[in-house]
C-alpha positions in Angstrom: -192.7 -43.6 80.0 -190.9 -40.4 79.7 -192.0 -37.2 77.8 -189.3 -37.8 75.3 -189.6 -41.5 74.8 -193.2 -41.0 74.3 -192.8 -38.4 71.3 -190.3 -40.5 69.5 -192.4 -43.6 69.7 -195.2 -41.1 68.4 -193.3 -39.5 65.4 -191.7 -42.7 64.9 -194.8 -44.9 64.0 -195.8 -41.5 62.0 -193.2 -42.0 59.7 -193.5 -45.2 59.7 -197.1 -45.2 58.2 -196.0 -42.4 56.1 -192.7 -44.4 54.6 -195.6 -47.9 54.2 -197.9 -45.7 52.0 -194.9 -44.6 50.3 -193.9 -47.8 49.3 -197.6 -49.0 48.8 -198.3 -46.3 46.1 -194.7 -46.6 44.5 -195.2 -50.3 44.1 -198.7 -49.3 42.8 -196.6 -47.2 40.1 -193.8 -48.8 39.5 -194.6 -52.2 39.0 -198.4 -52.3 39.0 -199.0 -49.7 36.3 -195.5 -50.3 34.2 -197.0 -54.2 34.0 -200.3 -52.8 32.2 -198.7 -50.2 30.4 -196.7 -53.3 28.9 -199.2 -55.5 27.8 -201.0 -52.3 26.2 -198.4 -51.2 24.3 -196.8 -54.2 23.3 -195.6 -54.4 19.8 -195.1 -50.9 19.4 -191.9 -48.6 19.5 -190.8 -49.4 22.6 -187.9 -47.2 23.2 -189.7 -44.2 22.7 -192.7 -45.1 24.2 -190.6 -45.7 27.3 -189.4 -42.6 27.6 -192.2 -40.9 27.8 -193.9 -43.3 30.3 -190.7 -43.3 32.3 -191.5 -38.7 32.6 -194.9 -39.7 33.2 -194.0 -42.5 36.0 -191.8 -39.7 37.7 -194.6 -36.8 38.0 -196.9 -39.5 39.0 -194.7 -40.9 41.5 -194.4 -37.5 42.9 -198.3 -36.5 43.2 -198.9 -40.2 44.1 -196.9 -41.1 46.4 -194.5 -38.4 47.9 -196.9 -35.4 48.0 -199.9 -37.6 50.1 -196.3 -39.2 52.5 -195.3 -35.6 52.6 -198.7 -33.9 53.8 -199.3 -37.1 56.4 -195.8 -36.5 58.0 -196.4 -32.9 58.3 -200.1 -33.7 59.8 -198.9 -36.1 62.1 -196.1 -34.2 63.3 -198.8 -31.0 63.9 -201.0 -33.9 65.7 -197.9 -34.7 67.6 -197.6 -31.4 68.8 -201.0 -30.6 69.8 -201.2 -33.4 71.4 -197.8 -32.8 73.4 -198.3 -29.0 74.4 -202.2 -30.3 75.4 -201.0 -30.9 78.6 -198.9 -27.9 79.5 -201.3 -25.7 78.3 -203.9 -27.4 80.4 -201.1 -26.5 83.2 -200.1 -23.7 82.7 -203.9 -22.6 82.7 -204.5 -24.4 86.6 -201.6 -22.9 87.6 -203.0 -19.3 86.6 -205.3 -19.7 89.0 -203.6 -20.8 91.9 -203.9 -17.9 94.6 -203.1 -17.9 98.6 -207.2 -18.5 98.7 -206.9 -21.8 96.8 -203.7 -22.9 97.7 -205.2 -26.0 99.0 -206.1 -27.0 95.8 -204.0 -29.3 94.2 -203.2 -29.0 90.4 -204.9 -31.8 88.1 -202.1 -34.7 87.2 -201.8 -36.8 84.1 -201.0 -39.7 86.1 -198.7 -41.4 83.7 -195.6 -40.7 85.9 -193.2 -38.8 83.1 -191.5 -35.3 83.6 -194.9 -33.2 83.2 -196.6 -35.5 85.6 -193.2 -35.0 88.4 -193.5 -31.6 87.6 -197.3 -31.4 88.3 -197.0 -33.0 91.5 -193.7 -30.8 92.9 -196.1 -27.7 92.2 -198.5 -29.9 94.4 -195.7 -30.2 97.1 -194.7 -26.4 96.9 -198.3 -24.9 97.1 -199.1 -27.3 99.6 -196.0 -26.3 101.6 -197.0 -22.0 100.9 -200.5 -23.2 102.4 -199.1 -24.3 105.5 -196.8 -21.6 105.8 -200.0 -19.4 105.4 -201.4 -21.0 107.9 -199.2 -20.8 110.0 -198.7 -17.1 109.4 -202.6 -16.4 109.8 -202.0 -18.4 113.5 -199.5 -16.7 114.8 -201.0 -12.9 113.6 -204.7 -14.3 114.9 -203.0 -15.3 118.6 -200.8 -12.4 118.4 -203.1 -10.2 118.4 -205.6 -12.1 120.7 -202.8 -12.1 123.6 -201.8 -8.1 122.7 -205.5 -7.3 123.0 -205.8 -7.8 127.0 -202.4 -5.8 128.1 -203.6 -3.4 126.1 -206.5 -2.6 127.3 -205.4 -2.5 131.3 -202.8 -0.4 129.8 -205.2 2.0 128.6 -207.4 1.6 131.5 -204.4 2.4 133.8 -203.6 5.8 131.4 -207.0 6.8 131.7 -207.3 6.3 135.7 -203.5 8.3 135.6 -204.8 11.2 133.5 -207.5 12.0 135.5 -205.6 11.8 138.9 -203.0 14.1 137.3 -203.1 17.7 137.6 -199.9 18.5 136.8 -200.2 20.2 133.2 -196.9 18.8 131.8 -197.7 15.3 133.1 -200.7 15.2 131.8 -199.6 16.1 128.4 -196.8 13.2 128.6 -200.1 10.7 129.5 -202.2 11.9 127.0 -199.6 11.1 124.2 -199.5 7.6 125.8 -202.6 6.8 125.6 -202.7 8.3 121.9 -199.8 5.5 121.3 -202.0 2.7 123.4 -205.1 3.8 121.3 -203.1 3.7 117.9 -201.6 0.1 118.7 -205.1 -0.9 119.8 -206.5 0.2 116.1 -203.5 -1.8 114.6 -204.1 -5.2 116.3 -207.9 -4.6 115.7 -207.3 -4.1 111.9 -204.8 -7.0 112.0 -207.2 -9.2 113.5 -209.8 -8.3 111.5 -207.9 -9.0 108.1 -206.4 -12.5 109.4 -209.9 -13.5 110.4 -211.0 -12.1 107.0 -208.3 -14.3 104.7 -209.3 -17.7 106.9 -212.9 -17.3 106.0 -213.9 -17.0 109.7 -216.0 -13.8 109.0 -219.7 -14.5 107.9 -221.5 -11.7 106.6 -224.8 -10.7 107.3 -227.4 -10.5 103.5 -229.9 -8.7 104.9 -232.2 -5.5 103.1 -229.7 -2.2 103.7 -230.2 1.0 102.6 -227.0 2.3 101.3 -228.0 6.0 100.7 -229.6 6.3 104.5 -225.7 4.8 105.4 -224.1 7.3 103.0 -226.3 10.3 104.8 -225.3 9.1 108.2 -221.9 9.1 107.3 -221.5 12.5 105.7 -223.5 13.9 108.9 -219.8 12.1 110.7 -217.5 13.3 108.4 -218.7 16.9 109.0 -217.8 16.3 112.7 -214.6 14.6 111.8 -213.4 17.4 109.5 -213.8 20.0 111.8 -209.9 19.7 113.5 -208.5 19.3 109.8 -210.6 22.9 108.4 -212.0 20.5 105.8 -215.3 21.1 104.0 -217.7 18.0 103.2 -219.8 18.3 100.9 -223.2 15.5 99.7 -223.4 15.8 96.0 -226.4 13.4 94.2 -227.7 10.6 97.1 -230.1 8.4 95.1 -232.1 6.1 96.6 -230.5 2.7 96.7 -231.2 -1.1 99.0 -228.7 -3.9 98.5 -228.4 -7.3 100.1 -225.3 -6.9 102.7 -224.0 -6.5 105.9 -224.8 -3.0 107.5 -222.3 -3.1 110.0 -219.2 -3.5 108.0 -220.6 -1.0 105.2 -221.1 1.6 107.6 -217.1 0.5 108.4 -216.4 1.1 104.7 -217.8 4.5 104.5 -216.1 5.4 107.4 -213.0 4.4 107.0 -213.4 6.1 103.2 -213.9 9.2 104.3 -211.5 9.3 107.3 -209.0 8.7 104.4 -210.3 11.6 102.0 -210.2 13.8 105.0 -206.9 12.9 106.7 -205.3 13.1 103.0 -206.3 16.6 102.4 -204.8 20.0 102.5 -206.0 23.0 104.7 -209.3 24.5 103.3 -210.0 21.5 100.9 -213.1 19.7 100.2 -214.6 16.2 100.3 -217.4 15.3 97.8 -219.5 12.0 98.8 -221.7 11.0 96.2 -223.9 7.7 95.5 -225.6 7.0 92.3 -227.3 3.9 90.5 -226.2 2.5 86.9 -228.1 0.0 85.7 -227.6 -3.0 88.7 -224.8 -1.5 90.5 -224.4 1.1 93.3 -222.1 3.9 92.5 -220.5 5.6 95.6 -217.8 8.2 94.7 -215.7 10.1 97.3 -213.9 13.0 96.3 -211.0 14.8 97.6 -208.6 17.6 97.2 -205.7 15.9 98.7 -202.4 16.3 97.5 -202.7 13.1 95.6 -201.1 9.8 95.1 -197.9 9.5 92.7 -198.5 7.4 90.0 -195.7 5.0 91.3 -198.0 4.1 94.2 -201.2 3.8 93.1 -200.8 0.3 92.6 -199.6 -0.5 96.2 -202.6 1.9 98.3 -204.4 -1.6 99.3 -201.1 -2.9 100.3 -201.6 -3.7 104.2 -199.2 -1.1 106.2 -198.8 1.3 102.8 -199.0 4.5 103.2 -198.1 6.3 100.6 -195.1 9.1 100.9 -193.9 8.4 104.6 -192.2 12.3 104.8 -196.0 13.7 104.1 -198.0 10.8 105.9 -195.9 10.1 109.3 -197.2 12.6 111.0 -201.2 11.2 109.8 -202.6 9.4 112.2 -203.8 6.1 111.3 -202.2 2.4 111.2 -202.1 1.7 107.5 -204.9 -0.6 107.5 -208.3 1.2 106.6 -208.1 0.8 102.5 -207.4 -2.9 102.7 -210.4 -3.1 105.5 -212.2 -1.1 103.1 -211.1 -3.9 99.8 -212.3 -6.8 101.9 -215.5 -5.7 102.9 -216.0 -4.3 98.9 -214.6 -7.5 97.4 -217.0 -9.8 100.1 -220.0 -7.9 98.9 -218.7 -9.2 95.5 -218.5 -5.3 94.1 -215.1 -3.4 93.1 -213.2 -0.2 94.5 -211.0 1.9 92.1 -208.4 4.7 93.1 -207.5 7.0 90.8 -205.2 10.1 92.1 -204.2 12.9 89.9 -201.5 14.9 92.3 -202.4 18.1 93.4 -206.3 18.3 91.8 -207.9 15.5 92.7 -207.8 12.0 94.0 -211.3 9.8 93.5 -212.1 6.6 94.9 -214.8 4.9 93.0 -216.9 1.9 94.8 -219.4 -0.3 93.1 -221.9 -2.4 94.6 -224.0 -4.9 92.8 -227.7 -4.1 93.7 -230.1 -7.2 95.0 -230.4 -9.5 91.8 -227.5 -7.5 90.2 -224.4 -8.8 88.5 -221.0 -8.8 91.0 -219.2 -5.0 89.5 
């Protein structure tokens, strides 16, 4: 039964009981009580007396019997409604949550075959369809860059055996820009891989004891070597003493990839602060710079895979576009959050919290 045929047979038996106790209580009043009222009163001035029962009858009928078939049709129709937006809410509310991670979940059907059912199960058909085209997507980027992995590696093999033959100066220039280009494209299909693995749930993470502030000393102690061709100062503010459940290796990625950011992003003679603190459960890392900052505009696409920011300031940065969503997969999988907020010119923050063991997820 259809949507529509199923509200009018609603409101229609609505009315229906609302026009019966109508009727009921008018018979009650009209015929009932007038009978009573007759055999009371019989004997006495008639006309008169009927008049005045007749107004009486009429405000009677009224709170009697129209006001209680009046506030029944407007409760049944508000009934009605509920229960007919009940199940597009309930929709509406599934279908909210639907993201490419769940898009093998199929929304929850009425099973009564009108519209709202049809429509539940061609949002079933469409998702089901976007989950295979995932998929399929995920495939081809996982083999891709499986099959790109091996030529590129004899290619860089190959540059490397070339560059140290070569003596010529000019020549060896020319290889050494090569093998910066084999090396970049190498970083690319590693990131690449690494995110496609990542969104198929074919990564496990290690939960075993780590402690983040020997990880956030290690790393400053490489970002002082790193900053050294860019004439950028690193600085260690506050490093509190801090162990978490998680997986070393890929937060020792995380801080890297961090502070390769905060010091690639920077201008001449500017500093990058690294700071780790705990509140309450969670594990506050802060990084710092004095970059030339993110417009406003963009802040909401820097996790975007392949962004990178303003392409006339950045193309000449090395890097693949890949390191901040590396670095918001391995934060989200240690169920914490990362924040970036960028202020051109003074400074641009990036803000990671951690849950400690036994915390709540940030």
């Amino acid at each position: 039964m259809t949507i529509r045929n199923r509200l009018t047979l609603w409101y229609a038996s609505i009315l229906f009981a609302a026009t019966a106790l109508i009727s009921v209580l008018t018979y009650h009043e009209v015929v009932v009580e007038r009978a009573e009222n007759a055999h009371k009163h019989h004997g006495q001035n008639a006309s008169a007396k009927n008049r005045d029962d007749e107004s009486d009858e009429v405000v009677e009928i009224f709170l009697w019997c129209g006001l209680p078939g009046a506030l029944l049709g407007l409760a049944g129709g508000w009934w009605l409604m509920n229960k007919a937006m009940s199940p597009i809410t309930a929709l509406t509310k599934a279908a909210a949550r639907v993201h490419e991670g769940n898009l093998h979940q199929q929304l929850p059907r009425t099973g009564n075959g009108d519209e709202l059912d049809r429509l539940t199960q061609v949002f079933n058909d469409m998702t089901a369809r976007l989950d295979t085209s995932f998929s399929r997507i995920r495939e081809f980027t996982l083999h891709a860059s499986h099959e790109l992995k091996t030529p590129l590696t004899i290619m860089h093999g190959e540059l490397e055996t070339a560059l140290h033959e070569e003596k010529n100066p000019a020549n060896r220039e020319h290889l050494l820009s090569q093998l910066d280009e084999i090396q970049r494209l190498t970083k690319i299909v590693d990131g690449l891989s690494l995110l496609t693995k990542a969104d198929a749930g074919q990564i496990d993470l290690k939960h075993e004891p780590v402690r983040l502030d020997e990880l956030v000393r290690d790393s400053f102690a490489d970002a002082q070597i790193l900053s050294q061709p860019h004439n950028v100062r690193v600085e260690l503010g506050a490093c509190e003493e801090i162990s978490m459940a998680g997986d070393r290796h890929r937060l020792r990625q995380l801080l890297l990839n961090l502070t390769d950011n905060a010091i690639k992003y920077n201008q001449p003679q500017g500093t990058v602060t690294i700071s780790l603190r705990r509140i309450d459960s969670i594990a506050e890392l802060k990084i710092v710079n004095t970059g030339p900052g993110i417009p406003p505009e963009l802040q909401q696409r820097v996790f975007d895979r392949f962004f990178r920011g303003d392409a006339s300031h950045s193309s000449a940065i090395d890097g693949c576009g890949l390191g901040l969503s590396i670095a918001q997969w391995i934060v989200t999988a240690h169920r914490g959050g990362i924040q970036i907020i960028s202020r051109p010119e003074p400074l641009t923050t990036v803000t990671v919290r951690l849950p400690i063991a036994g915390g709540t997820p940030a």
